[in-house]
MARNU-87359 format. One record per residue (C-alpha): residue number from 1; residue in one letter; x, y, z negated. Coordinates in steps of 0.5 Angstrom, whole numbers. Layout:
BEGIN
  seq  type   east  north     up
  NUM     A      X      Y      Z
...
END
This chain:
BEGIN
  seq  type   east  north     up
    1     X     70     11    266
    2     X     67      6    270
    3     X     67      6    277
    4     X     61      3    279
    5     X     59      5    285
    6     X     66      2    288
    7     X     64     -3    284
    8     X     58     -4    288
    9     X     60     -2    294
   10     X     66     -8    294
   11     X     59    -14    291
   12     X     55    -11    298
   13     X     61    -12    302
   14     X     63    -20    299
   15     X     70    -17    297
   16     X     73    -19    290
   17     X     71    -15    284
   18     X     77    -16    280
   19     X     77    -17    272
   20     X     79     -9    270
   21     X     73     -7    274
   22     X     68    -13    271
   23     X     71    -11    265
   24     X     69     -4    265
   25     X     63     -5    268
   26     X     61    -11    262
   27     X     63     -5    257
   28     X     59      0    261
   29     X     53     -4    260
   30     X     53     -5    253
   31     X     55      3    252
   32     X     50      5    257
   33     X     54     10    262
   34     X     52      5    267
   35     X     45      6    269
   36     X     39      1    269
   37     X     39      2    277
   38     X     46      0    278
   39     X     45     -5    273
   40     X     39     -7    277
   41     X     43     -7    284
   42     X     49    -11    280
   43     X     44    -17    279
   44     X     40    -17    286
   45     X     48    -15    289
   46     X     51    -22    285
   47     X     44    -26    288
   48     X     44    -24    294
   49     X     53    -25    296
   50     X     55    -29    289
   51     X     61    -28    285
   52     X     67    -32    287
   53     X     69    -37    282
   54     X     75    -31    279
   55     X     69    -26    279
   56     X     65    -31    275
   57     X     70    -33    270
   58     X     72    -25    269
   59     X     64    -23    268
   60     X     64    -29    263
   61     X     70    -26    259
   62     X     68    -20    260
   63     X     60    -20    257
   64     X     64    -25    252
   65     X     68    -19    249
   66     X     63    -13    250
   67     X     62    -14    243
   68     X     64    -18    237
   69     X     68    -24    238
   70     X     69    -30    232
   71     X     76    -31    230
   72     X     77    -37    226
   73     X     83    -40    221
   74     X     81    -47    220
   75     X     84    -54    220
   76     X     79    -58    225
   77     X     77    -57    231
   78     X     71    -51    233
   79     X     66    -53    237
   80     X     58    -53    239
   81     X     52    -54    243
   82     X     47    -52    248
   83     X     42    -55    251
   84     X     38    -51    257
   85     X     31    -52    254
   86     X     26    -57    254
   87     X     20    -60    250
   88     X     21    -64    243
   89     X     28    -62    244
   90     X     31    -62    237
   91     X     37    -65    238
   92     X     41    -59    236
   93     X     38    -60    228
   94     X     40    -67    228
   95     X     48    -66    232
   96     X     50    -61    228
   97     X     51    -64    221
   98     X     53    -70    224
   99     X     58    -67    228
  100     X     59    -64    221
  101     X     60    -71    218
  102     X     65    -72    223
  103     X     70    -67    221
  104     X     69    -62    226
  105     X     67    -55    224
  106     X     60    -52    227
  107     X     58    -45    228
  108     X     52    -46    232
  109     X     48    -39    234
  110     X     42    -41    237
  111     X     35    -38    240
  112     X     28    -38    239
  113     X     23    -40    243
  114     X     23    -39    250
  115     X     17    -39    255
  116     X     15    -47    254
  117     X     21    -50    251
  118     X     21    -48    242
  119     X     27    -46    239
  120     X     32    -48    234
  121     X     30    -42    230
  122     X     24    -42    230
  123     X     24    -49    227
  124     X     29    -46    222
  125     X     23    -42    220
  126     X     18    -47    218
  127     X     23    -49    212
  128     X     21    -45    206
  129     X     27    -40    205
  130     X     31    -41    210
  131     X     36    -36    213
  132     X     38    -35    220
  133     X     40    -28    220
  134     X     47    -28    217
  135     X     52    -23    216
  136     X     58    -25    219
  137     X     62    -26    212
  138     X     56    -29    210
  139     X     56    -33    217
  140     X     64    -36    217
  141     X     64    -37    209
  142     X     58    -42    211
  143     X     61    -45    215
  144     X     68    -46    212
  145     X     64    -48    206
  146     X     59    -53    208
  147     X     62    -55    215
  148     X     57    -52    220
  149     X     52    -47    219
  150     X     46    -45    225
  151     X     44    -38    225
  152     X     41    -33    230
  153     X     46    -27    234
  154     X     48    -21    231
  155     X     46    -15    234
  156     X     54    -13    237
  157     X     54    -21    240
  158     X     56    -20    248
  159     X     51    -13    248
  160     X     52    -12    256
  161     X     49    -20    256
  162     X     43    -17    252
  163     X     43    -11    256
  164     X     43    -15    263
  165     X     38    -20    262
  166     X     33    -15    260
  167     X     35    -12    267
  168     X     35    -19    271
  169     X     28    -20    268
  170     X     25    -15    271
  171     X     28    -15    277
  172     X     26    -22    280
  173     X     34    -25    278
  174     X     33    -30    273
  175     X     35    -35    277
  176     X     42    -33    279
  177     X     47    -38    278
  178     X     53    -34    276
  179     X     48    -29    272
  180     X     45    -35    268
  181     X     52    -38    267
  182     X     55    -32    264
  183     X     49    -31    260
  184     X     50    -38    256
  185     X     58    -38    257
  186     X     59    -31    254
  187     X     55    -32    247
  188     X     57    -39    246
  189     X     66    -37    247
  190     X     64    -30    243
  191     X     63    -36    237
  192     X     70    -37    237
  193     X     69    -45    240
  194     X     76    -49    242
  195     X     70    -55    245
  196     X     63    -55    248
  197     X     58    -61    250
  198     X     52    -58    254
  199     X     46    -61    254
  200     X     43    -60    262
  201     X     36    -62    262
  202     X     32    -64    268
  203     X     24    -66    269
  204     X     18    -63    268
  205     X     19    -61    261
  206     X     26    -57    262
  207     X     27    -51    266
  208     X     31    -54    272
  209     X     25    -59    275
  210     X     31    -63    280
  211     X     37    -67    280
  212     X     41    -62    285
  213     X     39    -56    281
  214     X     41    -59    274
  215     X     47    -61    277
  216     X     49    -54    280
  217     X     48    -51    273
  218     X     52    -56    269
  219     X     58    -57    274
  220     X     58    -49    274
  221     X     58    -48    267
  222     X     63    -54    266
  223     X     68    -51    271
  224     X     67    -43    270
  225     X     68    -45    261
  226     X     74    -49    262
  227     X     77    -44    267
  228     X     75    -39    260
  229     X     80    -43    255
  230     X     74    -47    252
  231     X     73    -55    254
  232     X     68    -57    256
  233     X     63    -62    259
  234     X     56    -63    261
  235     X     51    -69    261
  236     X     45    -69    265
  237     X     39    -72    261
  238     X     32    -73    263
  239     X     26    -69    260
  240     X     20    -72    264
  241     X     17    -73    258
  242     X     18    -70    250
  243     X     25    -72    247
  244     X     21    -74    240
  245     X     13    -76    239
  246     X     12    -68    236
  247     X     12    -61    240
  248     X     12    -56    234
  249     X     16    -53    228
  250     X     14    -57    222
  251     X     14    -62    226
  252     X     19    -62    230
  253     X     23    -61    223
  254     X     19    -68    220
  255     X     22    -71    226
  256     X     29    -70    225
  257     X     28    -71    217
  258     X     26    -77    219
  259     X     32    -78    224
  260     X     37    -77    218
  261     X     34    -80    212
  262     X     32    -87    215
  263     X     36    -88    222
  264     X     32    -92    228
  265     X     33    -93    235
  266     X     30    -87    239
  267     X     31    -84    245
  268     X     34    -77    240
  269     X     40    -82    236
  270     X     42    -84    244
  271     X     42    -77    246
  272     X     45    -75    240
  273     X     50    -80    241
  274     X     52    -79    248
  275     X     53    -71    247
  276     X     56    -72    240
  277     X     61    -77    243
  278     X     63    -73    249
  279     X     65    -67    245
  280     X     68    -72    239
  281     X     73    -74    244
  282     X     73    -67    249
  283     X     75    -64    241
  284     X     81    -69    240
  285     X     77    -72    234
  286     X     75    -80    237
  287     X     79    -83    243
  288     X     74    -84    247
  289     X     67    -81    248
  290     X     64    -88    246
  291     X     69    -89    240
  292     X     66    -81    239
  293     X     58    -84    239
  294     X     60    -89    235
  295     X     61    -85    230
  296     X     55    -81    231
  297     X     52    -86    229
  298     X     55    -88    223
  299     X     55    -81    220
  300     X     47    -81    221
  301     X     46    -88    218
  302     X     51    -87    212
  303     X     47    -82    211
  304     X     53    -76    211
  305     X     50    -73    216
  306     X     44    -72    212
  307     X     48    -69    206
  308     X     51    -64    211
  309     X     45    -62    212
  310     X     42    -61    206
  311     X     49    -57    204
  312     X     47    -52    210
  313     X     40    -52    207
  314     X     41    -50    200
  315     X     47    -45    203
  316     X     43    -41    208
  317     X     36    -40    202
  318     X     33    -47    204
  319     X     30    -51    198
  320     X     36    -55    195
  321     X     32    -61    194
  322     X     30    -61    201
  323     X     33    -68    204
  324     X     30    -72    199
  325     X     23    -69    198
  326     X     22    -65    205
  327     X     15    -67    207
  328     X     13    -64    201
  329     X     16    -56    203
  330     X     13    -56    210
  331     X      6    -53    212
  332     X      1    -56    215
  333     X     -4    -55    220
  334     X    -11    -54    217
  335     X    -15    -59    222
  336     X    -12    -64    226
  337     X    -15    -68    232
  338     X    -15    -74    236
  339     X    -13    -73    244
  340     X    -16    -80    246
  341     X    -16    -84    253
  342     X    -21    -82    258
  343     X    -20    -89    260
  344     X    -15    -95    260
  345     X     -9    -95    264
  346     X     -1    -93    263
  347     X      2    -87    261
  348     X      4    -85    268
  349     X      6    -78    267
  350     X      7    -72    263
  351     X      6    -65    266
  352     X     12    -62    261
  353     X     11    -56    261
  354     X      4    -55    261
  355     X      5    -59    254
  356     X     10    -54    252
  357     X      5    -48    253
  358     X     -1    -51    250
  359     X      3    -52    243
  360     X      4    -43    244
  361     X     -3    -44    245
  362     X     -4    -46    239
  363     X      1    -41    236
  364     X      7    -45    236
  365     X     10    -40    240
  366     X     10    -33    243
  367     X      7    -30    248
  368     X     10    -24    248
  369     X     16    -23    243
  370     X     12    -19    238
  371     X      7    -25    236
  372     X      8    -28    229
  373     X      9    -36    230
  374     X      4    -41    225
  375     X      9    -46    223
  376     X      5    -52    222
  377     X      1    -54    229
  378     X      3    -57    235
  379     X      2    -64    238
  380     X      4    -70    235
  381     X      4    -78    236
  382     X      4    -78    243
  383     X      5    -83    246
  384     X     13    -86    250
  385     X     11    -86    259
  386     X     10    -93    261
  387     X      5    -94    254
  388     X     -2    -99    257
  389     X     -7    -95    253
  390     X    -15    -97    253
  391     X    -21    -92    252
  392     X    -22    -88    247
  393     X    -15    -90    245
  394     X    -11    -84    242
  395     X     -5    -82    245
  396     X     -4    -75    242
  397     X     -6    -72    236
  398     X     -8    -64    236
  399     X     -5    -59    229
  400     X     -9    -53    230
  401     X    -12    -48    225
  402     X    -18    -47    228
  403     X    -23    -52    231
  404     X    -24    -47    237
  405     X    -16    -48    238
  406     X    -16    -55    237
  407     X    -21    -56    243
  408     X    -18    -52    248
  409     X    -11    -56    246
  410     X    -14    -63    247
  411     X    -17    -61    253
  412     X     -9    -58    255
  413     X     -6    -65    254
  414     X    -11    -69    257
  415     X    -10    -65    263
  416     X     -3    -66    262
  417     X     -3    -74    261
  418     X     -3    -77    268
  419     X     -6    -85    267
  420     X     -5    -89    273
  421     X      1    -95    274
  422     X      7    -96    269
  423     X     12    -91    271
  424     X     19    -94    274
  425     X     23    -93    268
  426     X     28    -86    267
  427     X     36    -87    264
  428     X     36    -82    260
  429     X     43    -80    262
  430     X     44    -78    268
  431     X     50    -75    269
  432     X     56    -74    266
  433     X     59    -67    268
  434     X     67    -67    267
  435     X     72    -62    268
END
């Protein structure tokens, strides 16, 4: 039986836990014999003392194996992603099959939309048939077969992380540290993964705005997942502006077609380089995290990056001729509006997150769970930072279904859209985070 109120007592008093009583507590919660209000008082408690790193580690396992946990019997290295969030982030859908190309296997569990940043499996959706709900058979044959699969958690994945969080949203506890790690870390290593490359974003289209916070979140991550038995790394990107010219579903799907069947230069293939590169070599399958790179880009331009997303395509119920007719399957917006420059200048800056909520105004996300999600509209065309426009040069277009929607997002872009001088030029790479 869960002893939470000595569990309690010990947080409030800044003594050590211990992995039994963690352990008990995280089971607690996914049974329910552990109360709202001590779940409640374990978030404000963790907040307001912080958990050693012993103390973190052992929540992260034990969240971890709450529920189901994957086991696999495969002869490549297991391995995956996660990027914190940000805008016109689809890097997920363009990694995966090439990590796949590169012999790794690629159980990628993934999210929907969440506040302004859009989710891989809501871009998912937006293909004809495809399928993200797996059973867990259906889940390891997938990937077994075709070298990855992405597909949403099952209802028994780490149950006291589901549990928890919905506590910590309604009790002002997001923002812990310690929580949010074992949050992400506890799916993640319920997936069975042997490596982890983490994509931390930073800027106004990303959840942690500054450096010093992205940096915290990666270097906690980084070292509470490596001292879990899963190796790991972080790079910290920049998200000051969309990582590709499109914020949508559909679009954002066009985007990555694109990227896989006629391979350019971009900020995507260098962020999907750089992260599939650390984790090539953190998987012992490259020498080097640029030997890793290298052969990122060379499963994108061979084009057996695109195959292996076709197979997983055809495999989860997606069109079979997907990869080579894609734009005929994805919807599209009824009306579609030019965002043109008030006046000439520079592309000076981008409110992000305010580009990412007028795509869910549009109804490209939700503004509550329950909402339904139209596929085609969104913002594309939008222009890099440091572009020089004149008036009445667009520097965005609008996909809406309703002419009313389409004005109001217009306006949304503009009041995101600074012009003024040409910025000083970002590295898109940050920082490397190393265990």
């Amino acid at each position: 039986m869960t002893n939470t109120r000595a569990l309690l007592a010990a947080l409030r008093r800044g003594q050590p836990i211990g992995s039994a009583a963690l352990g008990s507590f995280a089971q607690g919660l996914a049974d329910g014999s552990v109360s709202d209000a001590q779940a409640g008082a374990f978030a404000m408690g963790v907040v307001l003392s912080k958990l050693s790193h012993e103390d973190s580690v052992a929540l992260t396992l034990a969240m971890r194996d709450s529920g189901d946990v994957t086991e696999w019997d495969l002869p490549a290295p297991i391995v995956d992603k996660h990027s914190t969030g940000g805008i016109g982030d689809c890097v997920s859908l363009l990694l995966a099959p090439a990590l796949a190309a590169c012999g790794a296997f690629v159980p990628m569990i993934s999210g929907r939309g969440l506040g302004h940043t859009g989710g891989t499996l809501d871009k998912l959706d937006a293909i004809p048939g495809f399928k993200t709900a797996l059973s867990m058979g259906e889940f390891q044959r997938a990937v077994r077969e075709n070298g990855l699969a992405i597909v949403s958690a099952s209802p028994n994945l780490a149950p006291a992380d589901k549990r928890l969080y919905a506590i910590r949203d309604v009790t002002s506890t997001v923002e812990s540290l310690d929580l949010i790690t074992a949050s992400i870390l506890s799916k993640k290593l319920a997936a069975g993964l042997e490596a982890l490359v983490l994509d931390v974003k930073c800027g106004s289209g990303a959840f942690m705005k500054t450096p010093d916070e992205a940096r915290a979140l990666a270097q906690s991550l980084v070292s509470i997942a490596n001292a879990a038995g899963c190796k790991t790394s972080a790079l910290i990107t920049e998200m000051s502006q969309p990582l590709v010219a499109s914020l949508g579903n559909a679009l954002e799907i066009s985007e990555i077609m694109r990227a896989l069947t006629s391979p350019a230069p971009s900020r995507l293939a260098d962020i999907t380089a750089a992260l599939g590169g650390q984790l090539l070599a953190d998987a012992a399958l490259a020498s080097s995290p640029e030997e890793g790179a290298t052969k990122i880009t060379q499963a994108i331009a061979s084009g057996r990056a695109a195959e292996a997303f076709a197979r997983m395509c055809a495999a989860q119920g997606g069109p079979r001729g997907f990869a080579d007719n894609w734009a005929r399957y994805l919807p599209e917006a009824n009306i579609i509006r030019e965002v043109t420059a008030p006046e000439a200048g520079y592309i000076a800056a981008y409110d992000g997150e305010a580009l990412g909520l007028a795509v869910v105004s549009l109804g490209g996300g939700r503004q509550v769970e329950s909402d339904s999600i139209d596929y085609a509209v969104g913002l594309s065309d939008m222009l890099p930072l440091g572009t020089r426009v004149e008036k009445g040069q667009p520097i965005a277009r609008v996909h809406a279904s309703r002419e009313d929607a389409a004005r109001r997002a217009a306006v949304d872009v503009l009041q995101a859209t600074t012009l003024g001088s040409a910025p000083t030029e970002q590295p898109l790479l940050l920082e490397r985070v190393t265990a």
